[in-house]
VOMAR-516843 format. One line per field, with one value per residue (C-alpha): residue number from 1; residue in three letters; x, y, z. Coordinates in steps of 0.25 Angstrom, whole numbers, plus 5000, padded with zeros to 4 digits. Layout:
! residues N
nr: (NUM;...);
rest: (ALA;...);
east: (X;...);
north: (Y;...);
up: (Z;...);
***
This chain:
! residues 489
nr: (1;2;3;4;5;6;7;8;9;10;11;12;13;14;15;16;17;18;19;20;21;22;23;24;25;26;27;28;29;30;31;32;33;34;35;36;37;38;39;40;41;42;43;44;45;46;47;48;49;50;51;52;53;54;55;56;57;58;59;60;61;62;63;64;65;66;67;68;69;70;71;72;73;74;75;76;77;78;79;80;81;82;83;84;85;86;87;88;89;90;91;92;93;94;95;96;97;98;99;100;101;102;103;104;105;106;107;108;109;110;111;112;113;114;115;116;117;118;119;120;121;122;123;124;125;126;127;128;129;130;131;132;133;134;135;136;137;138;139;140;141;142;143;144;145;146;147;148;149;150;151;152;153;154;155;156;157;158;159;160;161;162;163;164;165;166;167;168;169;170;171;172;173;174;175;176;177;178;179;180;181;182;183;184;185;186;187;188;189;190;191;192;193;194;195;196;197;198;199;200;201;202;203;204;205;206;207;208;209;210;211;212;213;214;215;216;217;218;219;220;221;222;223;224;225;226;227;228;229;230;231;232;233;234;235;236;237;238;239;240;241;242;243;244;245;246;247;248;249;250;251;252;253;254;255;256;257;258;259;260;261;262;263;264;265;266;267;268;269;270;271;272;273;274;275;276;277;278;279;280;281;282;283;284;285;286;287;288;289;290;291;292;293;294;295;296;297;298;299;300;301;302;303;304;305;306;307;308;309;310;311;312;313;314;315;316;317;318;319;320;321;322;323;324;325;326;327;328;329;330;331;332;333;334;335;336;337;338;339;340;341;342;343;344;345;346;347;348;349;350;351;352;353;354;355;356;357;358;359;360;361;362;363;364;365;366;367;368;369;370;371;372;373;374;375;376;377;378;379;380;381;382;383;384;385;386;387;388;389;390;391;392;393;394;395;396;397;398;399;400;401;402;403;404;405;406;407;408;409;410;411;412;413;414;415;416;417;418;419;420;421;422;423;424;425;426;427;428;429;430;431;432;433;434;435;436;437;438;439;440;441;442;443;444;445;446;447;448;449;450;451;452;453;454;455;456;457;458;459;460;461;462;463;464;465;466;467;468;469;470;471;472;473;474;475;476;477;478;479;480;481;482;483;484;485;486;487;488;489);
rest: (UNK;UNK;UNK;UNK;UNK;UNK;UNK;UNK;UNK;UNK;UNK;UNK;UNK;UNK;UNK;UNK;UNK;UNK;UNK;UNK;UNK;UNK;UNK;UNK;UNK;UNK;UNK;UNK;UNK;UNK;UNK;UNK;UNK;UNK;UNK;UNK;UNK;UNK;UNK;UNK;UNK;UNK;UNK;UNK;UNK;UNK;UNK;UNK;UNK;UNK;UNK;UNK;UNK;UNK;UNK;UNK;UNK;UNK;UNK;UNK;UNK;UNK;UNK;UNK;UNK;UNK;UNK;UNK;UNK;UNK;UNK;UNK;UNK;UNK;UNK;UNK;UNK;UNK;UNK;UNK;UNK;UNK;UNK;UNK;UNK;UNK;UNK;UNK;UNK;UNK;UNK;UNK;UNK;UNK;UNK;UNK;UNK;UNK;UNK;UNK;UNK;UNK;UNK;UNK;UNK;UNK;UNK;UNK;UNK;UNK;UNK;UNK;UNK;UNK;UNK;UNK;UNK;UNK;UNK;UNK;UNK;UNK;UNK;UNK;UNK;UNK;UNK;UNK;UNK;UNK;UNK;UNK;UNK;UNK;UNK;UNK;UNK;UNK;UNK;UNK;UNK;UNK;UNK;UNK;UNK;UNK;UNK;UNK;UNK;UNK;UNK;UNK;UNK;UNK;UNK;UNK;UNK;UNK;UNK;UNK;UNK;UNK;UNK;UNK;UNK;UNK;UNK;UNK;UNK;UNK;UNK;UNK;UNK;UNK;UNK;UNK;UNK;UNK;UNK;UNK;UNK;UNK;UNK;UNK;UNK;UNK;UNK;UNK;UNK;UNK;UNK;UNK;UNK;UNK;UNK;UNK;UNK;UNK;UNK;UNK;UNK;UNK;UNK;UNK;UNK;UNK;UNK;UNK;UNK;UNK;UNK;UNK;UNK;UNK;UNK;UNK;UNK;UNK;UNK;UNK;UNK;UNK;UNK;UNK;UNK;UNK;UNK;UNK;UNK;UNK;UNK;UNK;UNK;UNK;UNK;UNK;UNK;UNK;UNK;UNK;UNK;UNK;UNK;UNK;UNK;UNK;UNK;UNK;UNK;UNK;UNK;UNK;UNK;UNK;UNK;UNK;UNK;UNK;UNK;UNK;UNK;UNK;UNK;UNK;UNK;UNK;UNK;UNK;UNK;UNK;UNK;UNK;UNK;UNK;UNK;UNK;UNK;UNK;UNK;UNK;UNK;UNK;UNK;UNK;UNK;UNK;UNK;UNK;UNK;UNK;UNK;UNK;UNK;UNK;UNK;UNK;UNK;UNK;UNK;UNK;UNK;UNK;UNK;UNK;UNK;UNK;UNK;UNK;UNK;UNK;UNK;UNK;UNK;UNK;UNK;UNK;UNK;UNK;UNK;UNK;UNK;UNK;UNK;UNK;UNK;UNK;UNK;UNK;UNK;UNK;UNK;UNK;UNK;UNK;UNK;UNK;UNK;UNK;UNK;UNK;UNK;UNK;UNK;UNK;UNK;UNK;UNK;UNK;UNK;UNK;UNK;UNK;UNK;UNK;UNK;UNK;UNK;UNK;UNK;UNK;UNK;UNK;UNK;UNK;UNK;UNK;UNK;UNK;UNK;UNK;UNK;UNK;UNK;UNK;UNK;UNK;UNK;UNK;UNK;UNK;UNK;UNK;UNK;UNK;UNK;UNK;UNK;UNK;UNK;UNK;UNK;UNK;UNK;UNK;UNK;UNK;UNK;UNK;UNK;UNK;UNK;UNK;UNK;UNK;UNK;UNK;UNK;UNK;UNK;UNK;UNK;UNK;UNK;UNK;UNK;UNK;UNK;UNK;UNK;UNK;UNK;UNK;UNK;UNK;UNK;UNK;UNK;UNK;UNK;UNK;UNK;UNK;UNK;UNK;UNK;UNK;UNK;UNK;UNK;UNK;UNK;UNK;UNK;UNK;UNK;UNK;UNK;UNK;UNK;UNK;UNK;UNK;UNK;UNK;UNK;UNK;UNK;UNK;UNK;UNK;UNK;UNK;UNK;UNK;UNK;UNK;UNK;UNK;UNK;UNK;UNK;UNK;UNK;UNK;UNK;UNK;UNK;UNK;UNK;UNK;UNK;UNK;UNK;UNK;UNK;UNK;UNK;UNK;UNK);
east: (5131;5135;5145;5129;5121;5131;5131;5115;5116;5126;5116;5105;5115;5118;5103;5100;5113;5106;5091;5096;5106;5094;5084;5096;5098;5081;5082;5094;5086;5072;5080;5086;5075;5067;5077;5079;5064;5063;5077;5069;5056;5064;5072;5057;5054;5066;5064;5049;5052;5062;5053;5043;5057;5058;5046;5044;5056;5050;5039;5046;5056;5042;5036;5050;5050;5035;5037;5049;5044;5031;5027;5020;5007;5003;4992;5002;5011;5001;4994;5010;5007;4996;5003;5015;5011;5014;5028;5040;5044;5056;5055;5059;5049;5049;5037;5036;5028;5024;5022;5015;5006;4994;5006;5013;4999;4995;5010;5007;4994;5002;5012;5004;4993;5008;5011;4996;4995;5011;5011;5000;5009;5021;5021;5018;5020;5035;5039;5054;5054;5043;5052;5051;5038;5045;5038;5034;5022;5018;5004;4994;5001;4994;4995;4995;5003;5005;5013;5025;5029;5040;5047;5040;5036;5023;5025;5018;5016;5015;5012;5014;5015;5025;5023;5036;5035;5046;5041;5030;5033;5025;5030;5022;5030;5021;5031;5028;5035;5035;5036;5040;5036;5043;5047;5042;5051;5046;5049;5037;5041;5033;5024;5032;5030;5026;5027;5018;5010;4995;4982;4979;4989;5000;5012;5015;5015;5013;5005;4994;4988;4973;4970;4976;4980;4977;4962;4960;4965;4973;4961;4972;4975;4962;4959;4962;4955;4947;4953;4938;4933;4927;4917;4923;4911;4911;4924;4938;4950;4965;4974;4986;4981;4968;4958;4956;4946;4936;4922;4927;4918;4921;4910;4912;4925;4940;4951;4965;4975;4990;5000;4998;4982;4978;4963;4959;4943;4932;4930;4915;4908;4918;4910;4915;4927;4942;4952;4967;4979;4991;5000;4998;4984;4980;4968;4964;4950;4938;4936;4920;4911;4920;4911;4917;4929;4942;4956;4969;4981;4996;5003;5001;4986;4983;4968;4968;4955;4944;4941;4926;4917;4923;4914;4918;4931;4945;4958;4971;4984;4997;5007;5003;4990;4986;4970;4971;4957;4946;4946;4931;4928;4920;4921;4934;4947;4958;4973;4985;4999;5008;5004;4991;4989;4974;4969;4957;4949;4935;4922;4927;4920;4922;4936;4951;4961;4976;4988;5002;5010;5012;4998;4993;4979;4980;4966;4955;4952;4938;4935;4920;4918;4925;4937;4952;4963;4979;4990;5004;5012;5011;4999;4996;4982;4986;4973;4961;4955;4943;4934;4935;4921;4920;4929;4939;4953;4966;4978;4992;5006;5013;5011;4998;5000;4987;4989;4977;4965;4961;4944;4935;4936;4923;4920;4931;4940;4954;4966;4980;4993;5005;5015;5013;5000;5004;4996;4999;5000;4987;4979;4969;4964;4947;4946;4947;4961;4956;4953;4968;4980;4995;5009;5012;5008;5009;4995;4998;4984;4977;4982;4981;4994;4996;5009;5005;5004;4990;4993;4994;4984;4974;4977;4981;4983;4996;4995;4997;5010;5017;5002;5007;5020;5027;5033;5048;5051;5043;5042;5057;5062;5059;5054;5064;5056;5057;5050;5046;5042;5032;5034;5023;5027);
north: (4933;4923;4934;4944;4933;4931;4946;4944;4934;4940;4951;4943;4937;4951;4953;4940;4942;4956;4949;4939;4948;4958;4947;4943;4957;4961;4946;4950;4964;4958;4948;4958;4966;4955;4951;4965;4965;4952;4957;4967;4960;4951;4963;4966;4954;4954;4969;4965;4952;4960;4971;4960;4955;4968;4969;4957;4959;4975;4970;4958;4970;4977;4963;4961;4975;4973;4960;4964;4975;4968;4968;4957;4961;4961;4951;4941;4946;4941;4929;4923;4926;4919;4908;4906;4914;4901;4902;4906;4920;4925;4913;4914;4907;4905;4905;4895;4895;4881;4881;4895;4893;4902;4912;4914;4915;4927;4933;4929;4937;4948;4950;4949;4960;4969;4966;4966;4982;4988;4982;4990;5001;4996;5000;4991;4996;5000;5007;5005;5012;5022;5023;5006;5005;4995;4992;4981;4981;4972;4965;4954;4952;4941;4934;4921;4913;4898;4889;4882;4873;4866;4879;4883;4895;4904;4909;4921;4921;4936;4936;4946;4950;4959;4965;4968;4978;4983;4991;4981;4969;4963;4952;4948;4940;4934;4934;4927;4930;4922;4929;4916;4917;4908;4913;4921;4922;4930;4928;4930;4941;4944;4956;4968;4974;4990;4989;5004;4994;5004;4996;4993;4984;4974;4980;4968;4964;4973;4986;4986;5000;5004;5004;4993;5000;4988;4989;4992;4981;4983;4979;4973;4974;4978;4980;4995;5004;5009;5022;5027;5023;5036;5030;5021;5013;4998;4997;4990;4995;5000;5011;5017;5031;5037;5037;5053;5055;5047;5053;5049;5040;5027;5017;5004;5004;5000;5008;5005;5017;5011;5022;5037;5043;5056;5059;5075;5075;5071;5057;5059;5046;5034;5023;5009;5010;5006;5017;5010;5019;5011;5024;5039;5045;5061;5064;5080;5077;5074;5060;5063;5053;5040;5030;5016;5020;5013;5022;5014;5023;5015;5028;5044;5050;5064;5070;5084;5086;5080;5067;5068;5060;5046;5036;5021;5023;5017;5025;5019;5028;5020;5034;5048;5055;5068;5072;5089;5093;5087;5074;5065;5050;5042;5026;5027;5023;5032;5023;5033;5026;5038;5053;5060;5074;5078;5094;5090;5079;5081;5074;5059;5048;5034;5034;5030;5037;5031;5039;5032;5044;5058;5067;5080;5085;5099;5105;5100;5088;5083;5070;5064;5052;5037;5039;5035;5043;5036;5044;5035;5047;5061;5069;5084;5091;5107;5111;5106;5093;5099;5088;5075;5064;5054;5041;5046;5044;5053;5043;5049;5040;5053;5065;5074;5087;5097;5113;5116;5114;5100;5100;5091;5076;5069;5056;5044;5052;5054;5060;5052;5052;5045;5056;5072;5080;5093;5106;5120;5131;5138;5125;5117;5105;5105;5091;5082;5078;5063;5063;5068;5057;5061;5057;5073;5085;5101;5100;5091;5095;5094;5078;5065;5063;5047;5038;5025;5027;5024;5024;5008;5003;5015;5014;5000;4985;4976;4962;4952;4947;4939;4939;4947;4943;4950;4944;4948;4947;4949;4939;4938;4943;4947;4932;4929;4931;4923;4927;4917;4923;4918;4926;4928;4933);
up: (4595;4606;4614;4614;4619;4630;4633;4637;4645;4654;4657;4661;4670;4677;4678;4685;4695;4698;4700;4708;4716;4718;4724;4732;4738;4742;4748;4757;4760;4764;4772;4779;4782;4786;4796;4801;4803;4811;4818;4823;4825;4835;4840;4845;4850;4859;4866;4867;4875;4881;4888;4891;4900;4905;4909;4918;4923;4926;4934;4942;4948;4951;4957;4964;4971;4974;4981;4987;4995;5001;5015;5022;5025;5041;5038;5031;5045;5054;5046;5048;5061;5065;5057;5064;5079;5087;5083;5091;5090;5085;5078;5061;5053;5039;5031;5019;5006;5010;5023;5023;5011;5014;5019;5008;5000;5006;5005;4990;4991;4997;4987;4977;4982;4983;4969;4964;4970;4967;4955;4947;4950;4943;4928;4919;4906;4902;4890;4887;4875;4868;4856;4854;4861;4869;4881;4892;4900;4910;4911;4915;4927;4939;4951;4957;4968;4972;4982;4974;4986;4978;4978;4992;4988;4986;4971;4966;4950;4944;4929;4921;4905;4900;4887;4881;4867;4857;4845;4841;4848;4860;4870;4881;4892;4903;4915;4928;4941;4952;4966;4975;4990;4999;5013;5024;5037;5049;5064;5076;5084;5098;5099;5101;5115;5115;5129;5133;5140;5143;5147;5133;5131;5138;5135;5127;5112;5100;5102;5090;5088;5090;5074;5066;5053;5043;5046;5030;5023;5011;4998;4990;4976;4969;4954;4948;4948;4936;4931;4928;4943;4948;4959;4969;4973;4976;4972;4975;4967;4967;4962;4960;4965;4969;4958;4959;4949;4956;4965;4978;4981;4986;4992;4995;4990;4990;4985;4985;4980;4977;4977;4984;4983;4983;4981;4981;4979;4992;4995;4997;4997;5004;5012;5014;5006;5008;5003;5002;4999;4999;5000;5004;5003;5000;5001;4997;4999;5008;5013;5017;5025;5024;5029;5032;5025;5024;5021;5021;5018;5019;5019;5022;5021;5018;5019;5015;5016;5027;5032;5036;5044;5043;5048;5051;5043;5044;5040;5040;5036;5036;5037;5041;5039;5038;5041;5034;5039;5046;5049;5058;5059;5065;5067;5061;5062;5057;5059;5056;5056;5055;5060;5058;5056;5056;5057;5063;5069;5069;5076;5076;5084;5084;5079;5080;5076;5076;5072;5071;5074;5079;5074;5073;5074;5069;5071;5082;5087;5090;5092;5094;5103;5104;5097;5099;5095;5095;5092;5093;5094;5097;5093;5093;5092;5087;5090;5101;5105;5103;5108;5111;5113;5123;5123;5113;5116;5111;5113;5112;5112;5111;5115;5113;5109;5109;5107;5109;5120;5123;5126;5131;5132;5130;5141;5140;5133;5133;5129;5131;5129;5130;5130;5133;5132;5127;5127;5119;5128;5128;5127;5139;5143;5143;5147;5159;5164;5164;5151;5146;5150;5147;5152;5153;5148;5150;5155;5164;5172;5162;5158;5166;5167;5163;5165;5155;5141;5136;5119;5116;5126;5119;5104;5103;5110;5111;5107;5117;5119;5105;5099;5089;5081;5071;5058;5057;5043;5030;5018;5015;5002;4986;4981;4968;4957;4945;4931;4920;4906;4895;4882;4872;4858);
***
């Protein structure tokens, strides 16, 4: 009986070993999954504080190229200047932050009105991986600046936030970079001397140019936009690119286009409006009874279609511009900086009309009255000078090239240029020899033959000697950037 009740026992003995064996065993496998899952909860954590690095440091090489590549403005040129004109020339002088407080201030406001416009074009939201849904994008970003004399320096602060996210994990890291400003060197250099002399000028100093071309003032960085704008009146925004899908109407407005425009429909209705293209313009359209309008284009301009009837106007094109069909002002000033190339020009009083460059006029040209028309290199009319009003004046550095027949000259006008007047073979002169002035031609009978070149003196002035400086120099080199982050699970 004893050797049974021992055999009983025994069993509940190997049933208890395999109960406590059992909870052991599902302990070990929930640990195990638990840490796995918080193992990969912190392998999350990691990749997302990662790209949040990833993208601070992103957007400081855009911040870095940015500043690296910024130009003093002329303003903040001639501001230092004023400043420091008593000095002696060729003399290197070092600008501190210290020193130069409300210098160094508007530099700040310089680089960061460079930053406030290129960086908008700079993307902001990254995917590294659409499989993983890891991205960072960049946000909240501000401005400010302060003097830190103890490190004699004028220190722009640029926040920013940069999302970091891995699978389901969000990190924000708030970075700040600090953009240190700290020397400007420069030296005073004398006016140079153009020396062409002509009874406009001295002979002396720098020769400035009948039409200064910074007459339409850059608006700044503006708010964006609105993507569902289609009227532009009372007004005052920037964009990327022309906003196409709009009516074409702009009054009392400013308009500031970023990168390359090209606009296809008729701009109809334009009065008292600023239109700033900070590259190349094409315009397929009309521009139609522009009235105290404003057109700033940095680089080339191409108007496909007319320009008509522009009445107390500016125009101001940095590179080359070409003028495809009619083109008529009045009270206007048109400033080209590189060569022109218009078919016609048509019925314009009042006006000036500046090209930097060799030109073409391909059709006719028929100018009203009181206008003054520079041409700082060669320039050839392929068709006639049809008519020309009183005191209006054709000024040539180069030489003037006419195929066709040159007509009547209304009273105090004037045709001159500084280099040849050329004639095609079958062409005439129907105007008075006085009125028409060249150092040669092959109608030499026709032409006041001149020996002093008339070009500055007409389509510009020169500064009296060492009133105008030049600064040698820019604002020297890419500041060291420093970043300090603030991360926020």
């Amino acid at each position: 009986m004893n050797l049974k009740n021992e055999k009983g026992n025994a069993l509940i003995i190997v049933l208890l070993l395999i109960t406590v064996f059992s909870i052991l065993y599902m302990s070990i496998i929930g640990f195990t999954f638990n840490n796995a899952k918080q193992i990969n909860r912190t392998e999350e954590r990691f990749q997302a504080v990662s790209l949040a690095e990833m993208g601070v440091e992103y957007y400081r090489t855009a911040i870095n190229a940015i500043v690296g590549s910024y130009t003093m403005s002329d303003n903040l040129k001639e501001a230092i200047q004023e400043k420091y004109k008593s000095r002696t020339l060729n003399e290197t002088i070092n600008l501190t932050a210290t020193n130069d407080k409300e210098i160094f201030e508007r530099l700040a406001l310089e680089i960061e009105s460079e930053l406030s416009s290129k960086l908008p074009l700079v993307e902001k939201s990254i995917s590294v991986d659409s499989i993983s849904k890891s991205s960072y994008t960049i946000m909240n970003d501000t401005y400010s600046h302060e003097l830190d004399a103890d490190k004699n320096a004028f220190n722009i602060q640029y926040r920013f936030t940069s999302r970091g996210k891995s699978i389901d994990k969000t990190i924000n890291l708030n970075a700040k970079i600090d953009i240190p400003l700290t020397s400007i060197t420069f030296k005073l250099l004398p006016a140079s001397d153009n020396g062409s002399g002509g009874s406009g000028g001295s002979g002396s100093g720098e020769w400035i140019p009948i039409v200064t071309f910074n007459n339409i003032p850059d608006p700044g960085n503006l708010e964006l936009c609105s993507s569902t704008l289609k009227d532009f009146d009372n007004v005052d925004c920037q964009s990327a690119f022309f906003p196409s899908d709009s009516n074409e109407k702009f009054l009392n407005t400013t308009l500031k286009v970023l990168n390359d425009a090209t606009f296809s429909k008729n701009i109809n209705s334009i009065e008292n409006t600023t239109l700033y293209f900070s590259k190349d313009l094409t315009a397929n359209g009309n521009i139609n009874n522009p009235k105290n309008m404003n057109l700033h284009v940095a680089g080339d301009a191409v108007f496909n279609d007319n320009i008509n009837n522009s009445n107390n106007s500016i125009l101001e094109i940095g590179g080359n511009a070409t003028f495809a069909h009619s083109f008529d002002a009045s009270n206007s000033k048109i400033y080209i900086g590189g060569s022109a190339n218009f078919k016609n020009i048509n019925s314009t009083d009042n006006s000036t009309i500046y090209m930097g460059s060799n030109s073409v006029i391909d059709g006719n040209l028929n100018f009203g009255s009181n206008n003054k028309i520079c041409v700082n290199g060669d320039l050839t009319i392929k068709s006639n000078v049809n008519s020309v009003g009183s005191n209006t004046q054709i000024i040539v550095k180069g030489t003037l090239t006419i195929e066709q027949n040159l007509n009547t000259l209304g009273t105090n006008s004037k045709i001159s240029t500084d280099g040849s007047l050329i004639m095609g073979d079958k062409s005439n002169i129907n105007a008075n020899k006085s009125q028409i002035f060249a150092t040669s031609s092959n109608q030499a009978d026709n032409v006041t033959i001149k020996s002093s070149p008339s070009f500055e003196s007409e389509c510009g002035s020169y500064s009296t000697p060492n009133s105008t400086v030049n600064i040698e120099g820019q604002y020297v080199g890419t500041p060291t950037m420093s970043a300090s982050y603030q991360y926020n699970y």
